[in-house]
C-alpha positions in Angstrom: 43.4 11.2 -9.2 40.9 8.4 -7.6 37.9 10.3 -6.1 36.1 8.5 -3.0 32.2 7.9 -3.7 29.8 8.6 -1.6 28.5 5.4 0.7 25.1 5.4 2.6 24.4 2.6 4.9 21.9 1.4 7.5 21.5 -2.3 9.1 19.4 -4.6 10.9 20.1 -7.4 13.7 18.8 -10.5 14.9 20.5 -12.8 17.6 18.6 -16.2 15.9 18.0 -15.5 12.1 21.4 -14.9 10.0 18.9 -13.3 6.9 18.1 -10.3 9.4 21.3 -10.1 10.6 22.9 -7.7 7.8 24.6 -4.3 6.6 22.5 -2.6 3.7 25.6 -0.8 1.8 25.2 1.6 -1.1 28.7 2.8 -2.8 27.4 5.3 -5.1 29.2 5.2 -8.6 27.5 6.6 -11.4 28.4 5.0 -14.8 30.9 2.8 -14.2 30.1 -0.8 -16.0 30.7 -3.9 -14.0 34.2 -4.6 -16.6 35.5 -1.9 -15.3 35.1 -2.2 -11.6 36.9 -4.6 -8.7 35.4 -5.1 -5.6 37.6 -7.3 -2.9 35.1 -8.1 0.3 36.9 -9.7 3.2 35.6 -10.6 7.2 36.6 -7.5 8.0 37.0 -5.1 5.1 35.9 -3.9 1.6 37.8 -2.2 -1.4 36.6 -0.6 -4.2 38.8 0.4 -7.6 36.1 1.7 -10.6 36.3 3.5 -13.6 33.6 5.6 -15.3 34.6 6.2 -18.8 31.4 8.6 -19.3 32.4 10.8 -16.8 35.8 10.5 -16.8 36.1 9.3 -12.8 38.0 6.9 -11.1 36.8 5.8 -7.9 38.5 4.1 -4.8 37.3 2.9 -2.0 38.6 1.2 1.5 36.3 0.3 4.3 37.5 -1.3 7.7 34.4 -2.5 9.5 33.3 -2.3 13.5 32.5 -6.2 12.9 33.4 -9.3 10.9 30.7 -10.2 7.8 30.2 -13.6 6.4 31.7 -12.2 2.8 30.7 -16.0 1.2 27.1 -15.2 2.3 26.8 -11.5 1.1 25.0 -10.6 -1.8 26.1 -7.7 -4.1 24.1 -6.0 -7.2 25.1 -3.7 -9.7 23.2 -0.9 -11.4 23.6 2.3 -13.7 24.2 4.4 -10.9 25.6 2.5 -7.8 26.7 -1.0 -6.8 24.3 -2.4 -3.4 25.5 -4.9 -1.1 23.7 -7.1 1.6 26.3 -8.0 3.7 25.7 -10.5 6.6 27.0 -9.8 10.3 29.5 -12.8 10.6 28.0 -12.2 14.9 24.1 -13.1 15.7 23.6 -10.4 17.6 20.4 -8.6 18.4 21.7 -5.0 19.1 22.3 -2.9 16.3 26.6 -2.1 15.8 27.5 1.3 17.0 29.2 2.1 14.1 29.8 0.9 10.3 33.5 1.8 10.6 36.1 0.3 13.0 37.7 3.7 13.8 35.8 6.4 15.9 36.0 8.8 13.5 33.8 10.9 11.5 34.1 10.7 7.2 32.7 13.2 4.8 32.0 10.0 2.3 29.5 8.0 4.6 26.0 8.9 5.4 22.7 7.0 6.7 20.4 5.6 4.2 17.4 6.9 5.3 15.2 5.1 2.8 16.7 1.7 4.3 17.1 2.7 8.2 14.8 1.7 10.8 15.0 2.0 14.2 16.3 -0.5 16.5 13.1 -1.0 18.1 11.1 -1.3 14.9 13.0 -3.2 12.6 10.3 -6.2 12.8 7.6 -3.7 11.3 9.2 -3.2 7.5 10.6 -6.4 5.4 12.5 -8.7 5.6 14.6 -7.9 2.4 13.6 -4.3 1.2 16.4 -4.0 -1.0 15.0 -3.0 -4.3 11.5 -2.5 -3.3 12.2 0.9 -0.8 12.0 4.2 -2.9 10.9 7.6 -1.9 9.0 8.9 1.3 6.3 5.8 1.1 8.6 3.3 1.9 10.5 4.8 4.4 11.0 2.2 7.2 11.5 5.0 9.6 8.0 6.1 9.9 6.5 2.9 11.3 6.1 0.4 8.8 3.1 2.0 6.9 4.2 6.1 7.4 0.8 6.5 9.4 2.8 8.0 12.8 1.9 4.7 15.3 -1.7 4.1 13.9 -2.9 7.6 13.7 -4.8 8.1 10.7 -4.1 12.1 10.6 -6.0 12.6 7.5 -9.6 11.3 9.2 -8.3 12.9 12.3 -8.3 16.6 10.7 -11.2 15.6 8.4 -13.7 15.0 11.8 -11.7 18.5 13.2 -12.4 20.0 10.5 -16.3 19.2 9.7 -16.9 19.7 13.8 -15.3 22.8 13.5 -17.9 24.0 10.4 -21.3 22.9 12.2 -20.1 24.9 15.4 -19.4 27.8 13.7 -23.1 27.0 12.0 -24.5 27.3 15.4 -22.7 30.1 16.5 -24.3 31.8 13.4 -27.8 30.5 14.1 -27.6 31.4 17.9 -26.0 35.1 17.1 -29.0 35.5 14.2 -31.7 35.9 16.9 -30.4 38.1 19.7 -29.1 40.7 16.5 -33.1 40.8 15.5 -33.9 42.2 19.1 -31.6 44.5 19.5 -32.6 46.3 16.3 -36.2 46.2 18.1 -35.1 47.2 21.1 -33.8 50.3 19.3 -36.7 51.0 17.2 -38.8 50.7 20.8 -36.7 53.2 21.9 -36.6 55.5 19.3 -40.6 55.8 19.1 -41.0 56.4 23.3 -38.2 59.3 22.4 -40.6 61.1 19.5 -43.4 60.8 22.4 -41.5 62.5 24.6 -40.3 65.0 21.7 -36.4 63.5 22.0 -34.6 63.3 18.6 -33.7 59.8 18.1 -30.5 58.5 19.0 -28.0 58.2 16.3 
């Protein structure tokens, strides 16, 4: 019995450049060699039919999109463990599509790419084609571009926290230092006008 793979997606727009104007698609089909998969990309629909003899899997797939693609200027590549596609948004359009699928409905089988999605607002900040090239927490387009939270260099930020924070606690020590000295004279003062007046010293 076919299984479904697992699909992760995310996208960008553009309303004047068709190369930013795309659908990142991952179907995620470990071992299966490109003889013994079919892929059939249409405007406005994909299908997937692959064998893994490795693992003993056969995989099928069927996809209705929100949107029509441009399917003769989609780009599709094939690894060990998945098969990517790069599929251009047939509409320039600069808002993102609500959806990957045409039907309101939620599937167990799709998911967001995190390592690919950006915001809406921030796709201009990561590149232009980050197919290959995004791997692993660094790359994620998600946290600005460069990861560093909207220019905030956190790890200076805590370092200068964190050397203020020593040399106060250095003055606090130098200030305290002094006033412990006269107390302990203040006591001894005490204790000898006590022995002249024949009172025991306080404890």
């Amino acid at each position: 019995m076919a299984q479904t793979p697992e699909v992760l997606w995310a996208q960008r727009s553009s309303s004047s450049d068709p190369e930013k104007n795309f659908i990142y698609l991952t179907i995620t089909v470990p071992d299966v060699p490109e003889k013994s998969f079919k892929l059939d990309l249409k405007p406005t629909s994909l299908t997937f039919d692959g064998h893994s003899d490795t693992l003993k899997r056969t995989y099928h797939l069927e996809l209705d999109f929100w949107a029509e693609i441009d399917a003769e200027n989609s780009k599709i590549h094939h690894t060990s463990r998945n098969v990517e596609l790069k599929l251009r948004k047939k509409e320039l359009k600069e808002e993102y599509w609500p959806r990957l699928l045409k039907e309101a409905k939620k599937v167990q089988f799709l998911k967001t790419d995190f390592d690919k999605w950006v915001d809406e607002d921030e796709q201009n900040e990561v590149p232009e084609d980050d197919m290959s090239n995004l791997g692993g927490m660094g790359g994620m387009p998600g946290m600005g571009g460069g990861g560093d939270f909207g220019g905030i260099d956190f790890s200076k930020l805590g370092g200068a926290a964190g050397a203020g924070g020593d040399e106060d606690d250095e003055d606090e020590d130098d200030e305290d230092m002094p006033g412990l000295e006269g107390e302990d004279e203040v006591e001894e003062v005490k204790d000898d006008a006590d022995k002249a007046e024949g009172k025991k010293p306080a404890e």
